[in-house]
mmCIF file of the N, C-alpha and C atoms, coordinates in Angstrom:
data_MODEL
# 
_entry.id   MODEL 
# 
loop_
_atom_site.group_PDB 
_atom_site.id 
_atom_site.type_symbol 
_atom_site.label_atom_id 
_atom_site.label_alt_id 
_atom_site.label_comp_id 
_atom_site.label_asym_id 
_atom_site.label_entity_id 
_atom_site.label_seq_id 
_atom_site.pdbx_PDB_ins_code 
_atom_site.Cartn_x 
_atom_site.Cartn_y 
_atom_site.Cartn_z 
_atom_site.occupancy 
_atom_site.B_iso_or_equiv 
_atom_site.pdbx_formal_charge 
_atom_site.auth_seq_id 
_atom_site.auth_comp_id 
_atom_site.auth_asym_id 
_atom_site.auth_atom_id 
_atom_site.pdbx_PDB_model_num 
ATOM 1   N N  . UNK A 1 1  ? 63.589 75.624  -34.741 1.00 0.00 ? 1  UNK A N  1 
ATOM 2   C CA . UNK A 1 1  ? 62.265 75.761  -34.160 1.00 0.00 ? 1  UNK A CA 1 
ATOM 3   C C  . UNK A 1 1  ? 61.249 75.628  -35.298 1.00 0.00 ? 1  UNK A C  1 
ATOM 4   N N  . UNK A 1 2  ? 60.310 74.701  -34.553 1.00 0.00 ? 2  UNK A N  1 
ATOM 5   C CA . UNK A 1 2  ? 59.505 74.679  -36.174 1.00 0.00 ? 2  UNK A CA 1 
ATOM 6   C C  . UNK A 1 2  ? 58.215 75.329  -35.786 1.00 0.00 ? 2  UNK A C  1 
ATOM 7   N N  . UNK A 1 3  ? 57.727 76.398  -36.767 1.00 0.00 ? 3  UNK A N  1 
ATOM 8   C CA . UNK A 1 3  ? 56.616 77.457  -36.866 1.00 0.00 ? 3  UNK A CA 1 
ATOM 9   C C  . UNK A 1 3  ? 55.737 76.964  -37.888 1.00 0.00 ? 3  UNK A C  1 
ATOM 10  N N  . UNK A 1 4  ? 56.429 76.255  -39.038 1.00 0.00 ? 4  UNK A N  1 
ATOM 11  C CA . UNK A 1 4  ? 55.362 76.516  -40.142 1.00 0.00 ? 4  UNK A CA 1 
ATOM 12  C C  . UNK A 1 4  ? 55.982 75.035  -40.315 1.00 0.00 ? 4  UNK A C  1 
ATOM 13  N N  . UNK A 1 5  ? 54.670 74.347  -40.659 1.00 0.00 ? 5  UNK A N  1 
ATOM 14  C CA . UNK A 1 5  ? 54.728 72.617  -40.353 1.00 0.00 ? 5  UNK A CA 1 
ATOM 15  C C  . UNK A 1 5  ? 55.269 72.494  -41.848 1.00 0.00 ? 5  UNK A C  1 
ATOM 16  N N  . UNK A 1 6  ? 54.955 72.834  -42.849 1.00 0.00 ? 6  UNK A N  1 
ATOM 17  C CA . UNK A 1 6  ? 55.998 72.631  -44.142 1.00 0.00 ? 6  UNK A CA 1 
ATOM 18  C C  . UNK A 1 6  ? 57.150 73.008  -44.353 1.00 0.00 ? 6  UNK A C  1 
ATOM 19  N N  . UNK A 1 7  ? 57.778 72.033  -44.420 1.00 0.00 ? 7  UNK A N  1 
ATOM 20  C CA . UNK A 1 7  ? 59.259 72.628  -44.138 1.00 0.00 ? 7  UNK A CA 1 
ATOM 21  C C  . UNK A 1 7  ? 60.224 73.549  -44.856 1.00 0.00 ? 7  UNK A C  1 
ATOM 22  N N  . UNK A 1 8  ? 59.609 73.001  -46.492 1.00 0.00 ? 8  UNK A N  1 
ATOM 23  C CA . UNK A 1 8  ? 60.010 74.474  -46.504 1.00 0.00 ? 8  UNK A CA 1 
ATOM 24  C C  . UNK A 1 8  ? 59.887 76.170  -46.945 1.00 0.00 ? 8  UNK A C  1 
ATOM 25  N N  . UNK A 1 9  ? 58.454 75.502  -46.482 1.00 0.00 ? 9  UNK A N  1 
ATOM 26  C CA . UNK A 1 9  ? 58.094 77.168  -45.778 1.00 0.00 ? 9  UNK A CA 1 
ATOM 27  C C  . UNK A 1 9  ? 58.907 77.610  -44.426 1.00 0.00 ? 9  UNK A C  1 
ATOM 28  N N  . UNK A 1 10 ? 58.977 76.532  -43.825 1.00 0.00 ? 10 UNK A N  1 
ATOM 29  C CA . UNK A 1 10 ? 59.725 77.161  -42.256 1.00 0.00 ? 10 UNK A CA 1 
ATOM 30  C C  . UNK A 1 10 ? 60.969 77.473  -42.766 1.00 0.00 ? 10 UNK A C  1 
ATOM 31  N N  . UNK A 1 11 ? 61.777 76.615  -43.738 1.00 0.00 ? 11 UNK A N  1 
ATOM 32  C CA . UNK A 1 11 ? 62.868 77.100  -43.801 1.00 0.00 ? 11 UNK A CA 1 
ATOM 33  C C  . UNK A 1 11 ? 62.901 78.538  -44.507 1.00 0.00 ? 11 UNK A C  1 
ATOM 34  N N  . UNK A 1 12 ? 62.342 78.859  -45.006 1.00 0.00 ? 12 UNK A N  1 
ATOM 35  C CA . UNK A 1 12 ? 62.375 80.194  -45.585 1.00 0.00 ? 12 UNK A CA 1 
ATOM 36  C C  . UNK A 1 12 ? 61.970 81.132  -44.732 1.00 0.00 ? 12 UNK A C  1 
ATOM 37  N N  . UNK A 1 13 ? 60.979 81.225  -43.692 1.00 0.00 ? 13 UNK A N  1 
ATOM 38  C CA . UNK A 1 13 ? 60.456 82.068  -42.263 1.00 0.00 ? 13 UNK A CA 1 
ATOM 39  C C  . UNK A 1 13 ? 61.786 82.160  -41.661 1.00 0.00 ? 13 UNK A C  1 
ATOM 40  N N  . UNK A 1 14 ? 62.716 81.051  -41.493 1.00 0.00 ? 14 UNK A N  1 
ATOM 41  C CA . UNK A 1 14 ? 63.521 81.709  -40.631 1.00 0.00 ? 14 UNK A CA 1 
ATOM 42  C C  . UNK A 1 14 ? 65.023 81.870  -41.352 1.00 0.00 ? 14 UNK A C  1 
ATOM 43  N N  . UNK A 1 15 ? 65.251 81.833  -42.780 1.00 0.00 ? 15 UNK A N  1 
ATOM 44  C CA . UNK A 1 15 ? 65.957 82.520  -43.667 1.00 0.00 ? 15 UNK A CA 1 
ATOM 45  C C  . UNK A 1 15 ? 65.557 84.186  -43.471 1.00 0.00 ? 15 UNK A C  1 
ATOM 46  N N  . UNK A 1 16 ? 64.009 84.321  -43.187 1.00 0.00 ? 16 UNK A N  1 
ATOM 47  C CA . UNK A 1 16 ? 63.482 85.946  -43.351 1.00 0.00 ? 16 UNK A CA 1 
ATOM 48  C C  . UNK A 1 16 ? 64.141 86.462  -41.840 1.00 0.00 ? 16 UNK A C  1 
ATOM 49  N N  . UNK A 1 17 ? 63.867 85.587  -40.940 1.00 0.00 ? 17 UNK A N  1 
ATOM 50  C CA . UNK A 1 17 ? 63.870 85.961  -39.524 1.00 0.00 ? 17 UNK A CA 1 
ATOM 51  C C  . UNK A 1 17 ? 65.402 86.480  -38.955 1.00 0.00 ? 17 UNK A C  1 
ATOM 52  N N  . UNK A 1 18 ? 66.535 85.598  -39.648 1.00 0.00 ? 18 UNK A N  1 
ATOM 53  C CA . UNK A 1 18 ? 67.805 85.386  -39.607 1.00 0.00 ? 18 UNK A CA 1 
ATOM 54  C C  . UNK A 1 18 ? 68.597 86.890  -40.208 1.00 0.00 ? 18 UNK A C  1 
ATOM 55  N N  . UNK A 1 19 ? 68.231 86.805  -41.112 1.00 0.00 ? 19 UNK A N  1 
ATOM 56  C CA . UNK A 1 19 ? 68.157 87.928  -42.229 1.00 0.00 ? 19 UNK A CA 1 
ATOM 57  C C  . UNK A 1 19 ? 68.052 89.616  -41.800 1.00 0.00 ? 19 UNK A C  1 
ATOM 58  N N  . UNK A 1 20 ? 66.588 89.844  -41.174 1.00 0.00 ? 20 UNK A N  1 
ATOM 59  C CA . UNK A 1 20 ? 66.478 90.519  -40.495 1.00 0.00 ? 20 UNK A CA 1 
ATOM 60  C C  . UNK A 1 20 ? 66.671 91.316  -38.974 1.00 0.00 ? 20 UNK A C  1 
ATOM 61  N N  . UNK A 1 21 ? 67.330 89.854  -38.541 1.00 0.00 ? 21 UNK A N  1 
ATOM 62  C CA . UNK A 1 21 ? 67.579 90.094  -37.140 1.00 0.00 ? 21 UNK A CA 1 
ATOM 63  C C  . UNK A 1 21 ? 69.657 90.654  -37.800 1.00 0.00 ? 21 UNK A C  1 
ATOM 64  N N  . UNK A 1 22 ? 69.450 90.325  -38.633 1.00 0.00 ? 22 UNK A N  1 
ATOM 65  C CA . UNK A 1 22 ? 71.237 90.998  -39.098 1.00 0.00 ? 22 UNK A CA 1 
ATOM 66  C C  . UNK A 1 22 ? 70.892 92.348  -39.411 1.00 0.00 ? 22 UNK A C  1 
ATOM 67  N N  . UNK A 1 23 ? 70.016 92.858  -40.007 1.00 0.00 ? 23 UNK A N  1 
ATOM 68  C CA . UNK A 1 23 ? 70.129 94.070  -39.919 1.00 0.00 ? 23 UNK A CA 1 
ATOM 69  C C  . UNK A 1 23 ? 68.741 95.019  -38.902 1.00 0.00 ? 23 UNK A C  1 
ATOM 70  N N  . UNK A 1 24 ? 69.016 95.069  -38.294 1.00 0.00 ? 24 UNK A N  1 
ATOM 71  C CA . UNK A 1 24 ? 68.206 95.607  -36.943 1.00 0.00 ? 24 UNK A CA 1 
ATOM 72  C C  . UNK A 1 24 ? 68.035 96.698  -37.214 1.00 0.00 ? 24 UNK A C  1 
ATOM 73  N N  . UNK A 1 25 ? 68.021 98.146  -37.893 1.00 0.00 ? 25 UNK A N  1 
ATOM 74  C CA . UNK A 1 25 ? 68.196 99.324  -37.891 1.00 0.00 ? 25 UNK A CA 1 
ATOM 75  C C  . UNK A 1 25 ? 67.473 99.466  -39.167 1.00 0.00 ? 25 UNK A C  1 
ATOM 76  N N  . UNK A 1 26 ? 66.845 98.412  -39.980 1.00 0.00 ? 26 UNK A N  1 
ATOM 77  C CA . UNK A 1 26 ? 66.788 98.829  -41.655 1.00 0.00 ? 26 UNK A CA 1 
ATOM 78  C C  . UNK A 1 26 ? 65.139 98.507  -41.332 1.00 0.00 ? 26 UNK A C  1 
ATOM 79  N N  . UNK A 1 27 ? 64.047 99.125  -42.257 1.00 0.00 ? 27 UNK A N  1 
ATOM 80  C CA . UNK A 1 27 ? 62.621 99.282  -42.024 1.00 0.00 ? 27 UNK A CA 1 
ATOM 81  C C  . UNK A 1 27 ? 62.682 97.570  -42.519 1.00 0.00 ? 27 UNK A C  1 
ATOM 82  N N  . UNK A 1 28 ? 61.183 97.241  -42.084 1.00 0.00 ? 28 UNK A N  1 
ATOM 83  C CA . UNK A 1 28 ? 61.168 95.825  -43.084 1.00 0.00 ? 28 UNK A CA 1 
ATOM 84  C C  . UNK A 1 28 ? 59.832 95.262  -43.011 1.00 0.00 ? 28 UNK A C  1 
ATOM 85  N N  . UNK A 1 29 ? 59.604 94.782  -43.840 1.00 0.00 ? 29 UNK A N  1 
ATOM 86  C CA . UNK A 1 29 ? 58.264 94.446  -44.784 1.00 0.00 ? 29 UNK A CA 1 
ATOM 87  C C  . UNK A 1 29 ? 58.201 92.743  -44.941 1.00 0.00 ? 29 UNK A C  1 
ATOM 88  N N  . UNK A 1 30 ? 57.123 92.092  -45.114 1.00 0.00 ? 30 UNK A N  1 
ATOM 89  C CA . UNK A 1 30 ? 56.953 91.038  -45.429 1.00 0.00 ? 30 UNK A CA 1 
ATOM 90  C C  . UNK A 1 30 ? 55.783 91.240  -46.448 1.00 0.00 ? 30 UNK A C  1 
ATOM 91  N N  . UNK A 1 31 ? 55.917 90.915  -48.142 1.00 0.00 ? 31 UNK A N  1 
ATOM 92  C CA . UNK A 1 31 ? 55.102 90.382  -48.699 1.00 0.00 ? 31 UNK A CA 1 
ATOM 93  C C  . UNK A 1 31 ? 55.120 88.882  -49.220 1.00 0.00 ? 31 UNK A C  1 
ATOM 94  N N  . UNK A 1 32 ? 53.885 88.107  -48.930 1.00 0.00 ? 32 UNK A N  1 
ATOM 95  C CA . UNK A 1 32 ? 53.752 86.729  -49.183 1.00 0.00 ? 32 UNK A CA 1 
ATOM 96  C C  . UNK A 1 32 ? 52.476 86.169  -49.346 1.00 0.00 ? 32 UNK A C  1 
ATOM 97  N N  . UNK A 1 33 ? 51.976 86.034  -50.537 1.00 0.00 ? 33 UNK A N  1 
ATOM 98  C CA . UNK A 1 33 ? 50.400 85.416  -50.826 1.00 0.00 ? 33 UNK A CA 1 
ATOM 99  C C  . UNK A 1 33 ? 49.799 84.148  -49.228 1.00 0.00 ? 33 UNK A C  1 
ATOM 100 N N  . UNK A 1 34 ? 50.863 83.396  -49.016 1.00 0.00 ? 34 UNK A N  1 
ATOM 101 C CA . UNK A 1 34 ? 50.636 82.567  -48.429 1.00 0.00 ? 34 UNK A CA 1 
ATOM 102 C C  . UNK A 1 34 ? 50.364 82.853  -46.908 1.00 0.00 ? 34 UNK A C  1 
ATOM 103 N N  . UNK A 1 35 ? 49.198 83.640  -46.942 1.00 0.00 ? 35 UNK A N  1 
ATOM 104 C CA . UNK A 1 35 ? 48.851 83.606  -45.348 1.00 0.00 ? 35 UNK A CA 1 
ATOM 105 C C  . UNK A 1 35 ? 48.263 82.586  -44.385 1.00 0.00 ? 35 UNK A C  1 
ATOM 106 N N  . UNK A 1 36 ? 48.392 81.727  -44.594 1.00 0.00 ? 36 UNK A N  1 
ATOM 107 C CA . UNK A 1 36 ? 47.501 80.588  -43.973 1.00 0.00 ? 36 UNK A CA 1 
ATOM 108 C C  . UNK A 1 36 ? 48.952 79.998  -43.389 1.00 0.00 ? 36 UNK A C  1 
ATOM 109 N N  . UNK A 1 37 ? 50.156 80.286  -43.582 1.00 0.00 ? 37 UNK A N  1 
ATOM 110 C CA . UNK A 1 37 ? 51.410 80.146  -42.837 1.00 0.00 ? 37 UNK A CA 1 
ATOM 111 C C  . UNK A 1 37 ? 52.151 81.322  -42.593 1.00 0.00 ? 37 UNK A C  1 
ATOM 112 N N  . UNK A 1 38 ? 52.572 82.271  -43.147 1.00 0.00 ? 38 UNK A N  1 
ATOM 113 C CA . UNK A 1 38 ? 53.152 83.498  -42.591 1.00 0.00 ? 38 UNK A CA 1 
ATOM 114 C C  . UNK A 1 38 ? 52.281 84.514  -42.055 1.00 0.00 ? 38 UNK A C  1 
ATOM 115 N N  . UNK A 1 39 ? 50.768 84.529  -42.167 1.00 0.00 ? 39 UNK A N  1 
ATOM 116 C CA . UNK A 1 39 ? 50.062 84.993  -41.498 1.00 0.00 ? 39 UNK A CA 1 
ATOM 117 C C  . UNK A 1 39 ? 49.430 84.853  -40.008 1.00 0.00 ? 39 UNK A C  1 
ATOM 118 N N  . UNK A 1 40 ? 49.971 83.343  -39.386 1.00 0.00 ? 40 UNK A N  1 
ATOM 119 C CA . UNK A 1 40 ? 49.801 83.108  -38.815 1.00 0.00 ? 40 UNK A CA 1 
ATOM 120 C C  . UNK A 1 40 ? 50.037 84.064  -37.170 1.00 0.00 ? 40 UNK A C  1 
ATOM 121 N N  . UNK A 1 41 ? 49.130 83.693  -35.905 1.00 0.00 ? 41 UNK A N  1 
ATOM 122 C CA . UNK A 1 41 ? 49.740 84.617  -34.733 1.00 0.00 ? 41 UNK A CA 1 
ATOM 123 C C  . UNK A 1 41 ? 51.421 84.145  -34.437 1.00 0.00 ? 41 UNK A C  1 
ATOM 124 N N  . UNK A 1 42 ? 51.518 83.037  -33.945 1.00 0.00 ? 42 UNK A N  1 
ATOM 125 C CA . UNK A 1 42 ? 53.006 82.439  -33.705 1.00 0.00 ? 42 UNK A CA 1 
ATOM 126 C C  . UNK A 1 42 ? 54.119 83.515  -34.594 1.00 0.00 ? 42 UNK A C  1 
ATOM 127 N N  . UNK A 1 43 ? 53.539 82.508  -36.313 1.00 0.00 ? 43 UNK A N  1 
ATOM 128 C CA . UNK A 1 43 ? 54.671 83.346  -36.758 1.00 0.00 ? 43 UNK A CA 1 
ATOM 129 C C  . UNK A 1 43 ? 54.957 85.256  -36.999 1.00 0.00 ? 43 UNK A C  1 
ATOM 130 N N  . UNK A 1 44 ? 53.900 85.528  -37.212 1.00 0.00 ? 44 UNK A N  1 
ATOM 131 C CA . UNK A 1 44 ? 53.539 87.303  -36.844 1.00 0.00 ? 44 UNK A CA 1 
ATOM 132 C C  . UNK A 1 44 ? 54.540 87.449  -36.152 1.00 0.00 ? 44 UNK A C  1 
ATOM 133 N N  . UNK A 1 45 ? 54.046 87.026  -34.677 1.00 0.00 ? 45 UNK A N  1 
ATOM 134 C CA . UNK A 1 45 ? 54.755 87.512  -33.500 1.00 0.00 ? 45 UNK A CA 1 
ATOM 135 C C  . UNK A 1 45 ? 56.898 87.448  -33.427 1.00 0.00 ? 45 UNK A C  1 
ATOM 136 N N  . UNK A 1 46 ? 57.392 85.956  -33.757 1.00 0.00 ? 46 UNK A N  1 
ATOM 137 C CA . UNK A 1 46 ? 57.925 86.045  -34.459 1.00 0.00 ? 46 UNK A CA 1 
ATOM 138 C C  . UNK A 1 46 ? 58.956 86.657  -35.652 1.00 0.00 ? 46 UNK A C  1 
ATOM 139 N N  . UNK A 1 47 ? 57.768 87.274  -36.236 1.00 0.00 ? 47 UNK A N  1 
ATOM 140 C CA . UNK A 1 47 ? 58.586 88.176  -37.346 1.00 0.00 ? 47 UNK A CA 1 
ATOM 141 C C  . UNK A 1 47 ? 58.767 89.758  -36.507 1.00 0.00 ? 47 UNK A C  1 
ATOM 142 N N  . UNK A 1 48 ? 57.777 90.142  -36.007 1.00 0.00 ? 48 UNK A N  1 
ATOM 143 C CA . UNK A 1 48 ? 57.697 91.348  -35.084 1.00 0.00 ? 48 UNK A CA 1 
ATOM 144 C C  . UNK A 1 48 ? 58.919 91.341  -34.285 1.00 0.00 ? 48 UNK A C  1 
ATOM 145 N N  . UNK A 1 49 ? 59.268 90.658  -33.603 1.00 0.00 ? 49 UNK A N  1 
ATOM 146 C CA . UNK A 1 49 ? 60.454 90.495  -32.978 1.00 0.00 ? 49 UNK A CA 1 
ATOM 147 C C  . UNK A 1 49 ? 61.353 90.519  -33.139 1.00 0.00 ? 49 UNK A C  1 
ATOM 148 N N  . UNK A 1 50 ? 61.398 90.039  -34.484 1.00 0.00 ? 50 UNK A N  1 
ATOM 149 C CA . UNK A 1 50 ? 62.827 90.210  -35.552 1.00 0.00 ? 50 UNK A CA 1 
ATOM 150 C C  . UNK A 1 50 ? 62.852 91.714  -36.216 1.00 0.00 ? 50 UNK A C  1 
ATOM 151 N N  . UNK A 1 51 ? 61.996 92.162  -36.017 1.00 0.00 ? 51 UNK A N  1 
ATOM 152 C CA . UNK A 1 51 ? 61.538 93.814  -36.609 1.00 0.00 ? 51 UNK A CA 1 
ATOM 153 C C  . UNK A 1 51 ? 60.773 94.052  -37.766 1.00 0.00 ? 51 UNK A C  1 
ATOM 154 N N  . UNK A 1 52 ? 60.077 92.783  -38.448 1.00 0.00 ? 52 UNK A N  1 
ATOM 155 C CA . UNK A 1 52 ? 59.671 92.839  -39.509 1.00 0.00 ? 52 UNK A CA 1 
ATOM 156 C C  . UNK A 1 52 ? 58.231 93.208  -39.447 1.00 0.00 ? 52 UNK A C  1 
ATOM 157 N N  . UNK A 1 53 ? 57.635 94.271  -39.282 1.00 0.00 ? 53 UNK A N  1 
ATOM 158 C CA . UNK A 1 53 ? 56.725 94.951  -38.839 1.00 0.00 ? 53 UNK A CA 1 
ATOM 159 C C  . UNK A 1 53 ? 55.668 95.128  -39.248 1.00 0.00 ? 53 UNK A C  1 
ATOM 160 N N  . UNK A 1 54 ? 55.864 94.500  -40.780 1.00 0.00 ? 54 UNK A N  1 
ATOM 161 C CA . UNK A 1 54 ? 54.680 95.105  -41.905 1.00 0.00 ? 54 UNK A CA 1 
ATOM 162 C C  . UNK A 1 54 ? 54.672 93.815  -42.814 1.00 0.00 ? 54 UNK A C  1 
ATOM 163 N N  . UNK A 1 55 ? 53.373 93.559  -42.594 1.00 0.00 ? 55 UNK A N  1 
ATOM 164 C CA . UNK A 1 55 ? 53.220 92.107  -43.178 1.00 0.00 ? 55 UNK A CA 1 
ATOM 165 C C  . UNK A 1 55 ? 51.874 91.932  -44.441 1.00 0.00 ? 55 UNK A C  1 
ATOM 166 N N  . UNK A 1 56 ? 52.289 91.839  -45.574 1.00 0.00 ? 56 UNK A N  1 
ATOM 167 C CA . UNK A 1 56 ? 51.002 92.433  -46.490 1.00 0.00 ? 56 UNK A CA 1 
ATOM 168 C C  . UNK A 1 56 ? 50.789 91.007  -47.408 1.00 0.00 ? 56 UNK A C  1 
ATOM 169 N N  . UNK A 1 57 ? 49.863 90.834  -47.949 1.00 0.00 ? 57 UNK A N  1 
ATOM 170 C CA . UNK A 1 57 ? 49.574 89.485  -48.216 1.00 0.00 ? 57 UNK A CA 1 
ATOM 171 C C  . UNK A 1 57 ? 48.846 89.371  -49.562 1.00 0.00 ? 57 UNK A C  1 
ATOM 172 N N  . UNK A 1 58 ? 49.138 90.747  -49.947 1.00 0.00 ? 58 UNK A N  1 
ATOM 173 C CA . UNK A 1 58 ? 48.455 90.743  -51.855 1.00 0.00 ? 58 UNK A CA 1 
ATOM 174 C C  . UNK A 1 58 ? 49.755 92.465  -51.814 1.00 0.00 ? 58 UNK A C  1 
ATOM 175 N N  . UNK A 1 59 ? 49.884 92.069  -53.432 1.00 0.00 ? 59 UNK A N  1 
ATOM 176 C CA . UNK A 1 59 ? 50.790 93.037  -54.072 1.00 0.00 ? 59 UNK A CA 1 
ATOM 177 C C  . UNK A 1 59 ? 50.207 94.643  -53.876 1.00 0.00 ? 59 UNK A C  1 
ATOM 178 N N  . UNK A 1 60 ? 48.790 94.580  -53.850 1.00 0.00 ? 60 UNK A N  1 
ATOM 179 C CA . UNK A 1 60 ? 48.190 95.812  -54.180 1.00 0.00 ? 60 UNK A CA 1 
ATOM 180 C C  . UNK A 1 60 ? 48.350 96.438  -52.321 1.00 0.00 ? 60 UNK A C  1 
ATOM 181 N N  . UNK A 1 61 ? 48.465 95.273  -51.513 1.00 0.00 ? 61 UNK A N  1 
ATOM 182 C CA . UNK A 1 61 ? 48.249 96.025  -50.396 1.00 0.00 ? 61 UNK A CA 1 
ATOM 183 C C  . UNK A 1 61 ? 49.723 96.541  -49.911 1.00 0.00 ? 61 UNK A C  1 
ATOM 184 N N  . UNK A 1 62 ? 50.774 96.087  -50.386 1.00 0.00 ? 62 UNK A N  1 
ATOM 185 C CA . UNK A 1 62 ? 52.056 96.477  -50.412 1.00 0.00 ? 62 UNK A CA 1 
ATOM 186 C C  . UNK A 1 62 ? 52.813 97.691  -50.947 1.00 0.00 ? 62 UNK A C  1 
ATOM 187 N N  . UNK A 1 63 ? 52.060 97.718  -52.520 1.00 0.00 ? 63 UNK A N  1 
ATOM 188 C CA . UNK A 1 63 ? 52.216 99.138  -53.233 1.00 0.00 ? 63 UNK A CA 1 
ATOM 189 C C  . UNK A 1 63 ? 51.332 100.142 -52.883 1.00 0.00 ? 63 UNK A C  1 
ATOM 190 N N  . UNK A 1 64 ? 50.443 99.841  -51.906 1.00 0.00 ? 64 UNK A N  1 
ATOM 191 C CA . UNK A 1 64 ? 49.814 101.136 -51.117 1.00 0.00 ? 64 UNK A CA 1 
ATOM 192 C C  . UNK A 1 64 ? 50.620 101.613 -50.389 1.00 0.00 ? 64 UNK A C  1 
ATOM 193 N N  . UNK A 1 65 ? 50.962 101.160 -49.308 1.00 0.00 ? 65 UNK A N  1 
ATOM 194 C CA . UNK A 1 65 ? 52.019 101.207 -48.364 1.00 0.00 ? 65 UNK A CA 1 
ATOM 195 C C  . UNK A 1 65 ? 53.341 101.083 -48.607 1.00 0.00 ? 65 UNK A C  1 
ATOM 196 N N  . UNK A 1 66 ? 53.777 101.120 -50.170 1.00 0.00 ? 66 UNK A N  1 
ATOM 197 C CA . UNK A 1 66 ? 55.347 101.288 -50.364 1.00 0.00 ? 66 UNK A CA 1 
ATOM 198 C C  . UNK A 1 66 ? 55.133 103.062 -50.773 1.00 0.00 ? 66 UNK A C  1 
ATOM 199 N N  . UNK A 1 67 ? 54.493 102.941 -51.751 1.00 0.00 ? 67 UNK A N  1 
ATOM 200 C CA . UNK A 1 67 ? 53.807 104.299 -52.263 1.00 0.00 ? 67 UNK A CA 1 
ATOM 201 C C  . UNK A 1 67 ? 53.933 105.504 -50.962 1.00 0.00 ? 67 UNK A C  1 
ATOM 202 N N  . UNK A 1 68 ? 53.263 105.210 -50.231 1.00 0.00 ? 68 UNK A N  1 
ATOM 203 C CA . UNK A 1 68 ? 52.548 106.134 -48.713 1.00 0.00 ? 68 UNK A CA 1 
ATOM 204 C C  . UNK A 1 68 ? 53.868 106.337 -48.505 1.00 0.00 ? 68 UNK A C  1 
ATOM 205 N N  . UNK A 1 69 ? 55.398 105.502 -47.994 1.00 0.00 ? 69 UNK A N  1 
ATOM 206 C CA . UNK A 1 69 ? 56.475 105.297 -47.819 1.00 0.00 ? 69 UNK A CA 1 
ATOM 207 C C  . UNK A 1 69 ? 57.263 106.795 -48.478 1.00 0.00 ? 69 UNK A C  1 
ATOM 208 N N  . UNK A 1 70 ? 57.146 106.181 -49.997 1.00 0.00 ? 70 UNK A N  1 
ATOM 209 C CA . UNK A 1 70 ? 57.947 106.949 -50.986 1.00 0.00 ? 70 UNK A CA 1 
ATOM 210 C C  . UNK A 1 70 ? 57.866 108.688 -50.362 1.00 0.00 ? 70 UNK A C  1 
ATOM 211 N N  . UNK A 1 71 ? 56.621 109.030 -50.210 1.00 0.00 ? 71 UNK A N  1 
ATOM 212 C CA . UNK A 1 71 ? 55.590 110.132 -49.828 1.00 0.00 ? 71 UNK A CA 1 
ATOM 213 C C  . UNK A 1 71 ? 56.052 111.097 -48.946 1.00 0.00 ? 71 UNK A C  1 
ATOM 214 N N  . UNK A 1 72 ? 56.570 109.867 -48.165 1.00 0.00 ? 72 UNK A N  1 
ATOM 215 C CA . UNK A 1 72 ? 57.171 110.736 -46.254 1.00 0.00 ? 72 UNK A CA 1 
ATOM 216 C C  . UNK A 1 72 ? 58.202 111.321 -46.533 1.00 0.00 ? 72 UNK A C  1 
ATOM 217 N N  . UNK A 1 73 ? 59.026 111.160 -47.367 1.00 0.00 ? 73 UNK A N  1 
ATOM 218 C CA . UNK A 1 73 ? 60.131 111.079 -47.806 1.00 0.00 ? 73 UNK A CA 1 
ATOM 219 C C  . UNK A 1 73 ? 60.582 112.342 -48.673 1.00 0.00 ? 73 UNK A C  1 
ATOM 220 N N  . UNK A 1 74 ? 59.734 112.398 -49.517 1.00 0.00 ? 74 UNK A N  1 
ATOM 221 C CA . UNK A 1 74 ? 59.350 113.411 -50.503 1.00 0.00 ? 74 UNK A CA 1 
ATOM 222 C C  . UNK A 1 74 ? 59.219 115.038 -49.878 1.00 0.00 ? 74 UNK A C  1 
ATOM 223 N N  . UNK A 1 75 ? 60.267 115.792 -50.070 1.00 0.00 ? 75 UNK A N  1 
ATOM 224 C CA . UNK A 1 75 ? 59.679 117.244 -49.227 1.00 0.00 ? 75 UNK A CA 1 
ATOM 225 C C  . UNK A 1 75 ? 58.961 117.934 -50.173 1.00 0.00 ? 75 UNK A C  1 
ATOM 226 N N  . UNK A 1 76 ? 58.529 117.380 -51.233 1.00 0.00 ? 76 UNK A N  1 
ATOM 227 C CA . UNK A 1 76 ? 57.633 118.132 -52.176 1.00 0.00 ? 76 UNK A CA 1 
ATOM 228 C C  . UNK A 1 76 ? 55.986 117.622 -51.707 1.00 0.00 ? 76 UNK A C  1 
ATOM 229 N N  . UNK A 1 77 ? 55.778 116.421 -51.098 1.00 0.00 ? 77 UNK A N  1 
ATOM 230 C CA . UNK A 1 77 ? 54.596 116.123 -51.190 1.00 0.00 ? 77 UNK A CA 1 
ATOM 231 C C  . UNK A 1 77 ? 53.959 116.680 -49.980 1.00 0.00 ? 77 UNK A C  1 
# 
């Protein structure tokens, strides 16, 4: 199925998609500068489906939200 007209960007979307749909039970994240193709609605939707839930598109917005992660976790914090 083609989502992302460069191919291989698509091939790597659904290396992520494939990937994730194998492990169904594990949290999962997408970081990728390139939003003008993995940001897209199609592919979003897409990745959502596969369970990949969290889609961040600069490093800093990722280590906020890996950070916040670490946190929940933590019975000290």
């Amino acid at each position: 199925m083609l989502l992302i007209q460069d191919p291989t960007d698509n091939s790597i979307l659904h290396c992520i998609l494939a990937h994730a749909r194998e492990h169904p039970s594990d949290q999962k994240a997408l970081l990728s500068g390139n939003s003008n193709d993995f940001g897209i609605h199609p592919v979003q939707e897409q990745l959502r489906q596969a369970g990949v839930n969290k889609f961040f598109s600069t490093a800093k917005q990722f280590l906020d939200w890996f950070t916040s992660q670490a946190h929940r976790d933590d019975p000290l914090s």
